[in-house]
C-alpha positions in Angstrom: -12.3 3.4 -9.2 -12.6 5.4 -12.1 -9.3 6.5 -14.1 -8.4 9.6 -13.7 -7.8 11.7 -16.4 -4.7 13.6 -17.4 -4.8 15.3 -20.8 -3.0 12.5 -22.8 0.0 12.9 -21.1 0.2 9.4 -20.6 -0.6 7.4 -17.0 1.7 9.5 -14.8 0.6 11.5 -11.9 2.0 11.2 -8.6 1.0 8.6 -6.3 -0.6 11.1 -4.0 -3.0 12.0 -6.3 -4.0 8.1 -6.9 -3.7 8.1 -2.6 -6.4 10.9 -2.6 -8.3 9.7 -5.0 -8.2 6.1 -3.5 -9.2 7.5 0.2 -12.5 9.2 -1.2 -13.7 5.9 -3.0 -12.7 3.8 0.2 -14.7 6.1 2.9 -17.4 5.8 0.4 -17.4 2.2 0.9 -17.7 3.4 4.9 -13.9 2.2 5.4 -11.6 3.8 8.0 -9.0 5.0 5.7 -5.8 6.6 7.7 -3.6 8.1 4.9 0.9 7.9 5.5 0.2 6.3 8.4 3.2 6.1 10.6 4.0 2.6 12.2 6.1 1.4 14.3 8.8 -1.3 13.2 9.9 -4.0 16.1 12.3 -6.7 16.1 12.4 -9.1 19.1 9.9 -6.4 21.5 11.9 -3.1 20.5 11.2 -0.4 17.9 14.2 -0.4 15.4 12.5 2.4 13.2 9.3 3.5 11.3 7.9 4.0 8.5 4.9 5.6 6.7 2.3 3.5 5.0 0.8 4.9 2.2 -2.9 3.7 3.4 -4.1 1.8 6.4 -7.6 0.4 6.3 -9.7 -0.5 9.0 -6.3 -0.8 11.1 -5.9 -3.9 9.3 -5.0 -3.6 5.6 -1.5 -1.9 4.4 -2.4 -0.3 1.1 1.3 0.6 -1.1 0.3 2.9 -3.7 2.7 3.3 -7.0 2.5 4.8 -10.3 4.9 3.4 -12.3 5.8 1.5 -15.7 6.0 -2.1 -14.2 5.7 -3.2 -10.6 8.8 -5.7 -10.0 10.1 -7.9 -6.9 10.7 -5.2 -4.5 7.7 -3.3 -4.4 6.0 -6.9 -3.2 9.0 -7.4 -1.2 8.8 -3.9 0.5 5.1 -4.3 1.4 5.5 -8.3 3.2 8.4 -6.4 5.2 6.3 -3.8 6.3 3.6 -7.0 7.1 5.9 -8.9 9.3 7.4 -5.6 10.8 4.1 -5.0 12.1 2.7 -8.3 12.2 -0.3 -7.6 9.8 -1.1 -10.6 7.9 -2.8 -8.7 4.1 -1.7 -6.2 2.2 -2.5 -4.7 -1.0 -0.1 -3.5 -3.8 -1.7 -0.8 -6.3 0.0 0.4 -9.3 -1.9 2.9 -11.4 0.7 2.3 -14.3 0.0 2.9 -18.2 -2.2 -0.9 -18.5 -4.3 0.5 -16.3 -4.9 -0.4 -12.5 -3.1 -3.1 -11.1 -3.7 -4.9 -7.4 -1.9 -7.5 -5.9 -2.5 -8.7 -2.8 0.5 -10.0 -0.7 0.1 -11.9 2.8 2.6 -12.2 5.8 5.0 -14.7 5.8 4.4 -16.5 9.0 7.8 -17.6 10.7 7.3 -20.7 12.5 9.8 -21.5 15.9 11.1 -25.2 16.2 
């Protein structure tokens, strides 16, 4: 995706422009992009809350958009919660931060019973 542009000011626009801007280049690409999609959390069968993912791909991919100096622990945290919460096993972390464009992908942590 191309940078976007703001004046010298630095990298710092607000993650829902980067979301925007993200959505158009993924539905170029023919992807089903839902933007904030809301999804339900469970915990042993019942819904113990919800949340709003920035992007979800082809009902398969959480996409958690920042724009921020450095992405640390909890943003990777956060996202492999919201993987095991809904038992979706890739996600992508995207930080459009003053280097320039940074992905990480995270994958669920698969508990195993004994």
């Amino acid at each position: 995706m191309r940078r976007a542009r703001d004046g010298g000011r630095g990298f710092g626009f607000l993650e829902s422009v980067y979301r925007k801007a993200t959505v158009i280049e993924l539905t170029k690409s023919s992807l089903v992009v839902e933007e904030e999609k809301p999804l339900t959390v469970y915990y042993d069968g019942k819904v113990v809350g919800y949340f709003k993912a920035d992007l979800f791909v082809a009902k398969t991919v959480i996409v958690e958009l920042k724009s921020v100096q450095n992405l640390v622990s909890e943003h990777e945290v956060q996202l492999v919660n919201y993987l095991n919460a809904i038992k979706k096993d890739i996600g992508l972390l995207i930080n459009f931060g003053p280097a320039g464009v940074e992905v990480k992908r995270k994958y669920r942590q698969l508990v195993v019973n004994e």
